[in-house]
PAZAPA-4460 file (N, C-alpha, C; in steps of 0.05 Angstrom, whole numbers, plus 32768, in hexadecimal, padded with zeros to 4 digits):
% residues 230
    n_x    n_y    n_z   ca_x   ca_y   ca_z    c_x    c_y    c_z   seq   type   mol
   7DDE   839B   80AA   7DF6   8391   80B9   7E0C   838C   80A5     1      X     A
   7E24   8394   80A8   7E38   8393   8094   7E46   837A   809C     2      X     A
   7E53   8369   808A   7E5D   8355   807E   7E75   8358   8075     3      X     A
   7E8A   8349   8082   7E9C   8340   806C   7EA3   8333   8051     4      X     A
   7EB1   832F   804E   7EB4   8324   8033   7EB4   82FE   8037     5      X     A
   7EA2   82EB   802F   7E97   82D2   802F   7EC0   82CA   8024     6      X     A
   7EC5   82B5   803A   7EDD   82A5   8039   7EDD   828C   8039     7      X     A
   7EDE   827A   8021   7EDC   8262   8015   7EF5   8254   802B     8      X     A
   7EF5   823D   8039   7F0E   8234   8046   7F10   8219   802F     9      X     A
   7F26   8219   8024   7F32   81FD   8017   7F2E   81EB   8023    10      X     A
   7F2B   81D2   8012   7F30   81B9   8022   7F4A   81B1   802A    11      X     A
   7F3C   81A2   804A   7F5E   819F   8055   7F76   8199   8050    12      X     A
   7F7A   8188   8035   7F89   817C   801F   7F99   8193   800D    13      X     A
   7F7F   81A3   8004   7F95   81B6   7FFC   7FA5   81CD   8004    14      X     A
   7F9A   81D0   8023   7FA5   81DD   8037   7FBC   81D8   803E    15      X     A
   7FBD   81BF   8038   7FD2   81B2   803F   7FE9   81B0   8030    16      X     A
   7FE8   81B6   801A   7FF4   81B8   7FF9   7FFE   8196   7FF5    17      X     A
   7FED   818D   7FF7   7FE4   8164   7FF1   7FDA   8159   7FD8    18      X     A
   7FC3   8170   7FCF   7FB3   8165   7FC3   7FAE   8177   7FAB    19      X     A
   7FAD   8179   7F92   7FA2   818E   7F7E   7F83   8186   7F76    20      X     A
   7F71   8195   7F84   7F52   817A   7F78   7F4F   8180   7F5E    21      X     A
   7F54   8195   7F48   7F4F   819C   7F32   7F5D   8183   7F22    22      X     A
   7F7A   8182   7F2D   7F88   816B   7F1F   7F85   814C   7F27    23      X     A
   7F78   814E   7F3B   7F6A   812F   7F42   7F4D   8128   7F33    24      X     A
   7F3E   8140   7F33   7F23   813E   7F26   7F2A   813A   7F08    25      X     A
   7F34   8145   7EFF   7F3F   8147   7EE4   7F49   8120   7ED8    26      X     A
   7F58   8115   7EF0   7F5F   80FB   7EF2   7F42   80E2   7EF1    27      X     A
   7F3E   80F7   7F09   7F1D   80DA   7F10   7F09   80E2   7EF6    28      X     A
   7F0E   80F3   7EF1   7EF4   80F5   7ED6   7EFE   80E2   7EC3    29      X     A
   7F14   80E1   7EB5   7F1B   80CC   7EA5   7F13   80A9   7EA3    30      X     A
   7F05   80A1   7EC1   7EFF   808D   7EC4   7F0F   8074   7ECC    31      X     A
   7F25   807A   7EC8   7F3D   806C   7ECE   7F4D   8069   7EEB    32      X     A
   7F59   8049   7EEB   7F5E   8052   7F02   7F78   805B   7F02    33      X     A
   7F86   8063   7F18   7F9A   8074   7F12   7FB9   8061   7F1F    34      X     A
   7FCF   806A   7F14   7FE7   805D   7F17   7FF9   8079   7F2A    35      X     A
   7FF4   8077   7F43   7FFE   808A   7F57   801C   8085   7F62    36      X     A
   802C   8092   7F5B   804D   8099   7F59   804E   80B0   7F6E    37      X     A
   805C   80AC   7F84   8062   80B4   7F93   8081   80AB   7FA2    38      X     A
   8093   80C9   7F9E   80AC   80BC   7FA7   80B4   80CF   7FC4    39      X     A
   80C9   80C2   7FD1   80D8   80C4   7FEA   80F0   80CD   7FE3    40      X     A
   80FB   80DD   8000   8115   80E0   8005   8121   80C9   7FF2    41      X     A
   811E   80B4   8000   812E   8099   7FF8   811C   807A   7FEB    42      X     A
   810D   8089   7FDD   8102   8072   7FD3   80E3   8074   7FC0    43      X     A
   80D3   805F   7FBF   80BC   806C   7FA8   80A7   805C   7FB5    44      X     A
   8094   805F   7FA9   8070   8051   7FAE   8068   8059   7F90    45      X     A
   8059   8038   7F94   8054   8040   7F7C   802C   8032   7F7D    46      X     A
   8012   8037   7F7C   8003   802D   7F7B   7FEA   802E   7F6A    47      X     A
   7FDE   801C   7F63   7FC2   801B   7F56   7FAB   8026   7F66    48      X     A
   7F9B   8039   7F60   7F87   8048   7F71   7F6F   804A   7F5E    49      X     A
   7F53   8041   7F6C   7F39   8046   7F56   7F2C   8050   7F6D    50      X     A
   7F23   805F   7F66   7F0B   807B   7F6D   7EF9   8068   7F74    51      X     A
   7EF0   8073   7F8E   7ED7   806C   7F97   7EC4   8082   7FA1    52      X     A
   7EA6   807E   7FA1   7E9D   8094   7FAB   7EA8   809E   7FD0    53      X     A
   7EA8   8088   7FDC   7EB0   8088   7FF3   7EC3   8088   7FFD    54      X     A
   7EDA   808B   7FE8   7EF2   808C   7FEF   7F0D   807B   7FDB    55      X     A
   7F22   807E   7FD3   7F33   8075   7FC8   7F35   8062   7FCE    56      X     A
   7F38   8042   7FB8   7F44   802B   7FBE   7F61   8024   7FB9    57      X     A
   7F6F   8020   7FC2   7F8D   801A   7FBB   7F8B   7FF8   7FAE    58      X     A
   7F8E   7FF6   7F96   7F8B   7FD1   7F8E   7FA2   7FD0   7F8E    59      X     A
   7FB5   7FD6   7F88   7FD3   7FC7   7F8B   7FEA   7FE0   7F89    60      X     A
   8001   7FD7   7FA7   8012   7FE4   7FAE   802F   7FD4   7FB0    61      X     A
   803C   7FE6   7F9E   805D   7FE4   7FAA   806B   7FF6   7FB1    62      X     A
   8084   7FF5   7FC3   8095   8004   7FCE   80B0   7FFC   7FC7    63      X     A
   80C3   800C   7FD2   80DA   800B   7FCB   80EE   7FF5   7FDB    64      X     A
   80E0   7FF5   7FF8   80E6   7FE6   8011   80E3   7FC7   8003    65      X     A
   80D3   7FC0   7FF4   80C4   7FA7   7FEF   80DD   7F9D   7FDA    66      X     A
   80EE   7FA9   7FCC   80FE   7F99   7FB3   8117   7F89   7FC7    67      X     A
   811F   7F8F   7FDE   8129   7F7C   7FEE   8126   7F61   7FE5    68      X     A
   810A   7F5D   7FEF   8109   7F47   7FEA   810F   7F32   7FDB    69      X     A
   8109   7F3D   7FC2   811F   7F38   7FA5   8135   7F39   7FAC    70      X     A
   814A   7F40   7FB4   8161   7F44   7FB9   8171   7F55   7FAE    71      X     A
   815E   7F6D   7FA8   8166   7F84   7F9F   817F   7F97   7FBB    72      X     A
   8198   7F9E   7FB6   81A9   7FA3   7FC9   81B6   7FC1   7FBB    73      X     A
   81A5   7FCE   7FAD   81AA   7FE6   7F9E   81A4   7FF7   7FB7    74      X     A
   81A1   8015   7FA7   8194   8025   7FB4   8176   8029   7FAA    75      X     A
   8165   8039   7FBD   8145   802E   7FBE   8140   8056   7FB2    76      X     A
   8154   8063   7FB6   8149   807B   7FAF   8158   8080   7F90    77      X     A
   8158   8073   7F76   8167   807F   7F62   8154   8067   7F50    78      X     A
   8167   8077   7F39   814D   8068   7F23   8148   804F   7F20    79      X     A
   815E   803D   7F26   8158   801E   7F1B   8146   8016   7F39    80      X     A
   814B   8024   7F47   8132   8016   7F5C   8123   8027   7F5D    81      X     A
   8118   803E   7F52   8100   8047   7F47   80F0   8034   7F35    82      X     A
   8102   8029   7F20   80F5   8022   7F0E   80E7   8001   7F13    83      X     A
   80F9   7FFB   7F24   80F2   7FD8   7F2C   80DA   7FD6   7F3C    84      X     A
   80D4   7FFD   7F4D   80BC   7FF8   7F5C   80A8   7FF5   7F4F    85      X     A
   80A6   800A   7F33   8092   8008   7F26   808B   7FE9   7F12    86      X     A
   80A2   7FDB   7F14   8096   7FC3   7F03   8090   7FAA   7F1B    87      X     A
   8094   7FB0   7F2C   8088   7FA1   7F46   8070   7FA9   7F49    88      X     A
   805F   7FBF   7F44   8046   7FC6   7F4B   8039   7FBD   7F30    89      X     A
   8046   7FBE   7F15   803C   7FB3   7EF3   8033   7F9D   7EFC    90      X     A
   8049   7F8F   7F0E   8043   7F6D   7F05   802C   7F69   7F16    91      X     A
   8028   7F6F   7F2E   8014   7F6D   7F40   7FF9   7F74   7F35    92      X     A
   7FFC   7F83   7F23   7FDD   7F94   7F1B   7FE2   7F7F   7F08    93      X     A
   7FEB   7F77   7EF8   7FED   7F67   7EE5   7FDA   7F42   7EEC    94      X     A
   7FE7   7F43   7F0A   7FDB   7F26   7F12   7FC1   7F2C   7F1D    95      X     A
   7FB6   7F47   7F22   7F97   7F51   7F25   7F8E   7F4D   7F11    96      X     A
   7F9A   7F54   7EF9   7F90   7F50   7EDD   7F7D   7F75   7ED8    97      X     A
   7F94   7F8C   7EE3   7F90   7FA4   7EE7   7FA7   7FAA   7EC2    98      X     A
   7F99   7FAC   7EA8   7FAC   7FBE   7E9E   7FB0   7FD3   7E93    99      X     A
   7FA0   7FED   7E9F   7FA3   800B   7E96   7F9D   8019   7EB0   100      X     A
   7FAD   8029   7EA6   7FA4   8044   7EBC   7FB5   8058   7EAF   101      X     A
   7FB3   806F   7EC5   7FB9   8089   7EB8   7FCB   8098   7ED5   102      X     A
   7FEA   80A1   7ECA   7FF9   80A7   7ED9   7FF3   80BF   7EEB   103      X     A
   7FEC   80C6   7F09   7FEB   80D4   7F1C   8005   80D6   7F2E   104      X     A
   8010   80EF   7F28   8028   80FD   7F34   802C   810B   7F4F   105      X     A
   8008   8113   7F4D   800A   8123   7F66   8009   8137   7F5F   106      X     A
   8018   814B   7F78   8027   8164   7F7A   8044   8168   7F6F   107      X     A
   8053   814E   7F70   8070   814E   7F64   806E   8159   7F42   108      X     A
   8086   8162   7F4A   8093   816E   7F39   8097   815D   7F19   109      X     A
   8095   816A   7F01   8092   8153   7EE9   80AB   815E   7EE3   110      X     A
   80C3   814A   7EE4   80E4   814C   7ED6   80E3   8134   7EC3   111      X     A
   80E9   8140   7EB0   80F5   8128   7E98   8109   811F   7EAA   112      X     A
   8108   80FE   7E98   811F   80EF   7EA8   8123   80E2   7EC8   113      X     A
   810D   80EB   7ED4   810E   80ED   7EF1   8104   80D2   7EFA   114      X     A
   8108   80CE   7F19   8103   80B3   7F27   80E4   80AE   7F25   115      X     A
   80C9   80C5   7F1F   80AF   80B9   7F22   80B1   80B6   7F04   116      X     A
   80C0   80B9   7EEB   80BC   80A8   7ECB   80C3   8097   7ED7   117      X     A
   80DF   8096   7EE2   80E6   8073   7EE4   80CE   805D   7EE9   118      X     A
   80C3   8066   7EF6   80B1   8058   7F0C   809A   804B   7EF5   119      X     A
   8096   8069   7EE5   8084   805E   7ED4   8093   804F   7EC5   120      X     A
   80A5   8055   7EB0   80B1   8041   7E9F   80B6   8022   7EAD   121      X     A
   80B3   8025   7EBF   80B4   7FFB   7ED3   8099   7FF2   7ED5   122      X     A
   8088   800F   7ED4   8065   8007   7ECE   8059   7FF6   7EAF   123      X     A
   8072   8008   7EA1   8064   7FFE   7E7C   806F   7FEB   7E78   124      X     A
   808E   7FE1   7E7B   8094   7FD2   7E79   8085   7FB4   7E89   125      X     A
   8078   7FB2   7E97   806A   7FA3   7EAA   8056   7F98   7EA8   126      X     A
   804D   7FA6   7E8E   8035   7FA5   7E81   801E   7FAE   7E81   127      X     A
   8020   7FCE   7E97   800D   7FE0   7E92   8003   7FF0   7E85   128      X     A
   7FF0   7FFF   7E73   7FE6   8015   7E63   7FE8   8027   7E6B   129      X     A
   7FFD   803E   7E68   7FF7   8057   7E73   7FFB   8065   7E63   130      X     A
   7FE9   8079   7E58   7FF1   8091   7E48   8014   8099   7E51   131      X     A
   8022   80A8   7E40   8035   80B4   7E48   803F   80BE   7E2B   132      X     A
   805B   80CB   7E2D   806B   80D7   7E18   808F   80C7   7E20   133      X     A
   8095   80C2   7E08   80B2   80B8   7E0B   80C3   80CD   7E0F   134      X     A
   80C1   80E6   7E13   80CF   80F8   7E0E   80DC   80F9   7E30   135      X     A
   80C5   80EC   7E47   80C9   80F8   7E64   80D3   80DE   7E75   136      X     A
   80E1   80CD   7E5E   80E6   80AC   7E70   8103   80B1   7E69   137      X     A
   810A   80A5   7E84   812A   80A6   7E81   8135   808B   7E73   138      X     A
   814A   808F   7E69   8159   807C   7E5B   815C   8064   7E64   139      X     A
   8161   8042   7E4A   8160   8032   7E5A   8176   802B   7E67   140      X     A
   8192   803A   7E61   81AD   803B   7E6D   81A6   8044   7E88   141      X     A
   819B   8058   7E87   818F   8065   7EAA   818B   8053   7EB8   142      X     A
   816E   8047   7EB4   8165   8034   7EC7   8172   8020   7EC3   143      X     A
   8180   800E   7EB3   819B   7FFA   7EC3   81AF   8001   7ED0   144      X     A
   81AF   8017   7ED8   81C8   8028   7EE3   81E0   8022   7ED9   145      X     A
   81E4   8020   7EBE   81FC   8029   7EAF   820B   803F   7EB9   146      X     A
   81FF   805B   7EC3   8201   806E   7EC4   8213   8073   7EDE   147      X     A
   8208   805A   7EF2   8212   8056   7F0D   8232   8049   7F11   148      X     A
   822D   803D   7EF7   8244   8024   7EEE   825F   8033   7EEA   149      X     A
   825B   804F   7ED3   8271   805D   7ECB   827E   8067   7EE1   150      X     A
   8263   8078   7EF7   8279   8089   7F09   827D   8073   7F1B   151      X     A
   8277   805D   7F22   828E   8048   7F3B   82AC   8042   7F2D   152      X     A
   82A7   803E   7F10   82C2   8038   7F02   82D9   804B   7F07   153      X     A
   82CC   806C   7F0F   82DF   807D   7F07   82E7   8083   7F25   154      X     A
   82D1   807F   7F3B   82D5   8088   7F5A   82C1   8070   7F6A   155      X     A
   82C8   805D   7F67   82BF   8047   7F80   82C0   804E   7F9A   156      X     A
   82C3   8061   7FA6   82C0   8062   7FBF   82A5   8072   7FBF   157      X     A
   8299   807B   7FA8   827C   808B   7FB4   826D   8079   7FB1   158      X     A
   8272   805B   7FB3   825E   804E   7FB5   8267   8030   7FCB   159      X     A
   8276   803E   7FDE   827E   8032   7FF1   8262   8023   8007   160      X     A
   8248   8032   8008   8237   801F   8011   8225   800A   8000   161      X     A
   822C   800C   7FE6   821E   7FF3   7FDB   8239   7FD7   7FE0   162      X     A
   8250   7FDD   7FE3   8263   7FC5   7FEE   8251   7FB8   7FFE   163      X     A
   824B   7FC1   8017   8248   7FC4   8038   8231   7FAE   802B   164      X     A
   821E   7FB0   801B   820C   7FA7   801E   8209   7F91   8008   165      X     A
   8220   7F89   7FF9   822F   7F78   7FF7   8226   7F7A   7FCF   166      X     A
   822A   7F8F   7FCA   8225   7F96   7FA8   823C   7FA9   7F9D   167      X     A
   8249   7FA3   7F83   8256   7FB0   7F7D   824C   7FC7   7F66   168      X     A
   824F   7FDB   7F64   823C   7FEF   7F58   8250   7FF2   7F3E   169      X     A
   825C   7FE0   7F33   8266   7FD1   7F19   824D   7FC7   7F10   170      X     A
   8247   7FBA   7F22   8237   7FA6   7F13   821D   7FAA   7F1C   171      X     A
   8214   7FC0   7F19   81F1   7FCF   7F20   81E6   7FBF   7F09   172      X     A
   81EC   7FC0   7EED   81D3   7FBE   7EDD   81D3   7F95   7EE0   173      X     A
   81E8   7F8E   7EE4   81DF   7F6C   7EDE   81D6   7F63   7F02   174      X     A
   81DB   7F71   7F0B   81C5   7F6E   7F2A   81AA   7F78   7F1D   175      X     A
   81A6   7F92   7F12   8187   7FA0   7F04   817F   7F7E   7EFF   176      X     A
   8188   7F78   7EE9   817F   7F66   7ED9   8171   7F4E   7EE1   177      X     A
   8181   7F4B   7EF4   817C   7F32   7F0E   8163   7F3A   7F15   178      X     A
   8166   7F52   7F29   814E   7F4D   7F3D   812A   7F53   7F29   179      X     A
   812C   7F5A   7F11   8118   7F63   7F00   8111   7F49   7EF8   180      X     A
   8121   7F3F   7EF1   8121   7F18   7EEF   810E   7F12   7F02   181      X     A
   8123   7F0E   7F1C   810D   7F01   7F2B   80EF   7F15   7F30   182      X     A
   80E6   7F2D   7F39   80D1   7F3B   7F3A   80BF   7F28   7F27   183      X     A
   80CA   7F2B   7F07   80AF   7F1C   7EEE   80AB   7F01   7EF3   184      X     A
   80BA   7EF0   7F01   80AC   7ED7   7F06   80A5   7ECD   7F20   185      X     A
   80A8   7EE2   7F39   809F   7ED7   7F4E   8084   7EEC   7F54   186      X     A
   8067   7ED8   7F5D   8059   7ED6   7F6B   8055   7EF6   7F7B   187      X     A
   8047   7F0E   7F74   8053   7F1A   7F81   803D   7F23   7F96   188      X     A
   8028   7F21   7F89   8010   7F22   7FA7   8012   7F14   7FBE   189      X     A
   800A   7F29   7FD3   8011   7F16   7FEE   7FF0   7F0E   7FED   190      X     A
   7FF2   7EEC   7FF3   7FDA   7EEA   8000   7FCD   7EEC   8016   191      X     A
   7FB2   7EF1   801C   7FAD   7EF9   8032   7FA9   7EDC   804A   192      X     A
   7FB3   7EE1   805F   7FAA   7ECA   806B   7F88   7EBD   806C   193      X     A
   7F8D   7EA2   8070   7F6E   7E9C   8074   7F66   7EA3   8098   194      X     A
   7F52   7EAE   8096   7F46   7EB1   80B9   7F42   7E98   80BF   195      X     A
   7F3F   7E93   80DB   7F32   7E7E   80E3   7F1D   7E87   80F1   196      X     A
   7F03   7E7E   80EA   7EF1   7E7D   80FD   7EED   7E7B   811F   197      X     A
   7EEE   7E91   8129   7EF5   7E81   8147   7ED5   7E75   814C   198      X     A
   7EE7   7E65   8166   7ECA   7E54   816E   7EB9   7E62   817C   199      X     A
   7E9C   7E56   8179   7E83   7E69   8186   7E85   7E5F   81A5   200      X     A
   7E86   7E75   81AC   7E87   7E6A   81D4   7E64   7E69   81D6   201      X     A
   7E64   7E5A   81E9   7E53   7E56   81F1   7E3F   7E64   81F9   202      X     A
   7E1D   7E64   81F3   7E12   7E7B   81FE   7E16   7E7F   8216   203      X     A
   7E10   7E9A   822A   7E12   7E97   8244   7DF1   7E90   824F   204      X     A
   7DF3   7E84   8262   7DDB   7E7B   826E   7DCD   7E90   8276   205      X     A
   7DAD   7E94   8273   7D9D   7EA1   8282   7D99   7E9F   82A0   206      X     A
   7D9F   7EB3   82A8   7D99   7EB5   82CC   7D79   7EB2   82CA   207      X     A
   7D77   7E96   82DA   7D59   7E87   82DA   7D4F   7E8B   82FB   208      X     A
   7D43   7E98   8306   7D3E   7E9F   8324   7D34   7E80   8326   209      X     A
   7D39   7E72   8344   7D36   7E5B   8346   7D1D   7E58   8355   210      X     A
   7D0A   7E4C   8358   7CF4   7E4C   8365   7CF6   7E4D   838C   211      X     A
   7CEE   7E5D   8397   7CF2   7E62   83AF   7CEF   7E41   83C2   212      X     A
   7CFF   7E3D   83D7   7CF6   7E27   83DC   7CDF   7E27   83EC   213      X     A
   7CC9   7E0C   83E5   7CB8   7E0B   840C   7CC2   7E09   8427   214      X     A
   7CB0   7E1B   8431   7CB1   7E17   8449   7CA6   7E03   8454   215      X     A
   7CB1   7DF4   8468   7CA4   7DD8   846F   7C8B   7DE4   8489   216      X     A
   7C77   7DD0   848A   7C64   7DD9   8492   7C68   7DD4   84B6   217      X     A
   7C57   7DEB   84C3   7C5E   7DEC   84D4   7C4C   7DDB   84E7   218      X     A
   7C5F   7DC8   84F8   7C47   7DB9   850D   7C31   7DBD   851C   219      X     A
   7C27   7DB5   8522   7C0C   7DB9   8539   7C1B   7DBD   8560   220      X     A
   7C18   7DD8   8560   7C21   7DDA   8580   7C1A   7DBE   8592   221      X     A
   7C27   7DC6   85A5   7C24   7DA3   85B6   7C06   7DAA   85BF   222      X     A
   7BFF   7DCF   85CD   7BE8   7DCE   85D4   7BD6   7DC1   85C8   223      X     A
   7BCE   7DC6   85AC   7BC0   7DC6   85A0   7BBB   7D9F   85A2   224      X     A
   7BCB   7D96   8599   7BC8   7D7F   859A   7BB7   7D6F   85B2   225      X     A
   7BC0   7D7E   85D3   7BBB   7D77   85EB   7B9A   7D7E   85E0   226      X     A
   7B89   7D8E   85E3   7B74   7D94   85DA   7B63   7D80   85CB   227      X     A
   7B74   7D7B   85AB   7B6C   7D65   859E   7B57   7D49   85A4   228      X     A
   7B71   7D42   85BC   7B6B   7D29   85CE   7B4F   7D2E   85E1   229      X     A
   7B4B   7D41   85EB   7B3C   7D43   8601   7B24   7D4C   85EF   230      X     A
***
């Protein structure tokens, strides 16, 4: 009986063009856990991940959405808030008492200078271990946005929505400075709530069949009685 040719189907991941397993395996063999950089249209993720047999654990995550809080009023997609994500996720791993891992990029693209170094450079600075080369971290003029500073001086209106939101893009790097401030001394794990125990309801009762009642006994006919006598 003739045969075609045996067709291997990829895993769904790389079907998907998601996942490189050669360059993930290559990661998890190292033993390490890994420092996962992942960026957005408009913004970054940045997280701690250790291999499990059963599946990936994520130990500590930041986003770009999260520097609000701080009172970061920049933009969430360029380097100085690249870089603030990554030292938000340092300090966090830092208060796990997490300090090495090894940088995972993904599928993205490796650009010197680019928003996933930033990310890392807010990682080392933060007090993480990561292998790397200085050659692929952008400048520290970059990430204070000096760089942002020159072109508002020369054309302030291309930065007509950081007004709106009440920042003058003059003054990007001494806002930087600020909100990195606060990030290193506040608290940055959320705790988890405590549960409460709810209360044990009550067992439900067993359906107990109740004993049938007696029948009361039945009298002696009048005949019978008449009889009795006689």
């Amino acid at each position: 009986m003739a045969r075609g040719k045996i067709r291997i189907v990829a895993h769904r991941r790389r079907r998907e063009g998601r996942t490189n397993f050669r360059k993930r395996l290559s990661l998890v063999k190292s033993g390490k856990r890994r420092l996962v950089v992942r960026k957005t249209a408009n913004g970054m993720v940045c997280q701690i991940v250790d291999y499990r047999h059963k599946g990936d654990v994520t130990l500590v995550s930041a986003t770009a959405k999260e520097l609000s809080a701080f009172g970061w009023k920049g933009g969430t997609g360029n380097l100085p808030g690249s870089y603030l994500v990554g030292y938000l996720c340092a300090v966090r791993a830092k208060e796990k008492k997490i300090g090495e891992a090894i940088l995972d990029i993904g599928l993205q693209r490796s650009t010197k200078g680019s928003r996933v170094y930033a990310a890392l450079k807010g990682a080392l600075d933060g007090g993480i271990n990561v292998p790397f080369s200085e050659d692929i971290l952008p400048s520290d003029e970059r990430i204070r946005g000096l760089h942002i500073q020159a072109i508002a001086e020369k054309s302030p209106a291309m930065f007509s929505g950081l007004k709106k939101s009440g920042l003058d893009a003059k003054n990007m790097s001494a806002h930087f400075d600020e909100v990195k401030a606060k990030i290193s001394k506040a608290k940055t794990s959320a705790k988890k709530p405590v549960e409460k125990k709810a209360a044990k309801k009550p067992a439900p009762k067993k359906n107990v069949k109740k004993p049938a009642p007696k029948k009361p006994a039945k009298k002696p006919a009048k005949k019978a009685a008449k009889k009795a006598k006689k």
